[in-house]
N, C-alpha and C positions, 0 to 999 in steps of 0.2 A: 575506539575512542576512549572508551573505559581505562583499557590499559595504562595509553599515553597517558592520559590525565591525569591518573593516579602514578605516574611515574614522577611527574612534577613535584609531588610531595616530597620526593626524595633528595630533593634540589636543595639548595643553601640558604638559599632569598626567604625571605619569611615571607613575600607578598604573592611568591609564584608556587609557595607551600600552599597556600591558602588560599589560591586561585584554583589552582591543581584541586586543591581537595574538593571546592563548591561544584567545581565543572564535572569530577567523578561522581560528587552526591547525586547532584542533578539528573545525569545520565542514567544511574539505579535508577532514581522516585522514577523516572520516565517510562524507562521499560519496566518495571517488576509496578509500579502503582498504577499507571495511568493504561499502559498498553498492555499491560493483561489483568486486571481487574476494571476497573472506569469503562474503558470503550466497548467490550462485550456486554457488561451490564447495559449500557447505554443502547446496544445493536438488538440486544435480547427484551429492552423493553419497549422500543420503536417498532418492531416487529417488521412488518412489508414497511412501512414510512422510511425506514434507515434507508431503501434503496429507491426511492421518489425522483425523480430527474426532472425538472422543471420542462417543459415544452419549451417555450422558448430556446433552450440551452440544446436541448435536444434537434431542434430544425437546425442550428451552428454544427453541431460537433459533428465531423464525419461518421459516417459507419463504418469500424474495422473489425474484420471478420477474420480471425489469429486461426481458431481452427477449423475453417471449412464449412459454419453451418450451415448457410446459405448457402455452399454449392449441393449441400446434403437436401433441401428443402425444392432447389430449383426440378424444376422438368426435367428427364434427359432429353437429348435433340433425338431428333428422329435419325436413323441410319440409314444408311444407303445401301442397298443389296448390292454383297458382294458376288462379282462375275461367276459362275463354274470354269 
């Protein structure tokens, strides 16, 4: 998005120079200020609170289980002997 944006400066229109240029500034301060300085600071000094999940929100929201823990934690089933 960076790119494009800052491609628009290269334009003719003085308004779409200087739309181009705000929407690339923007895009920097975003990632280089706010996504990696701000929000670690922020995560580093909430400590456990940063990851709080409300209960209420929690009985809504499914459980998805991406890699397997829950089948890592269940019982195995019992086996059936196999015949000789």
């Amino acid at each position: 998005m960076g790119a494009v944006f800052s491609g628009f400066v290269l334009e003719n229109g003085e308004i779409i120079k200087s739309v181009g240029f705000a929407l690339a500034f923007g895009i920097l301060v975003d990632a280089f200020v706010v996504r990696m300085t701000l929000i670690p600071a922020v995560m580093a000094l909430l400590g456990e609170r940063a990851w709080w999940f409300p209960r209420r929100l929690d009985r809504i929201v499914p459980r998805v289980d991406v890699e397997g823990a829950a089948l890592d934690r269940a019982e195995e089933p019992a086996q059936a002997p196999v015949p000789a």
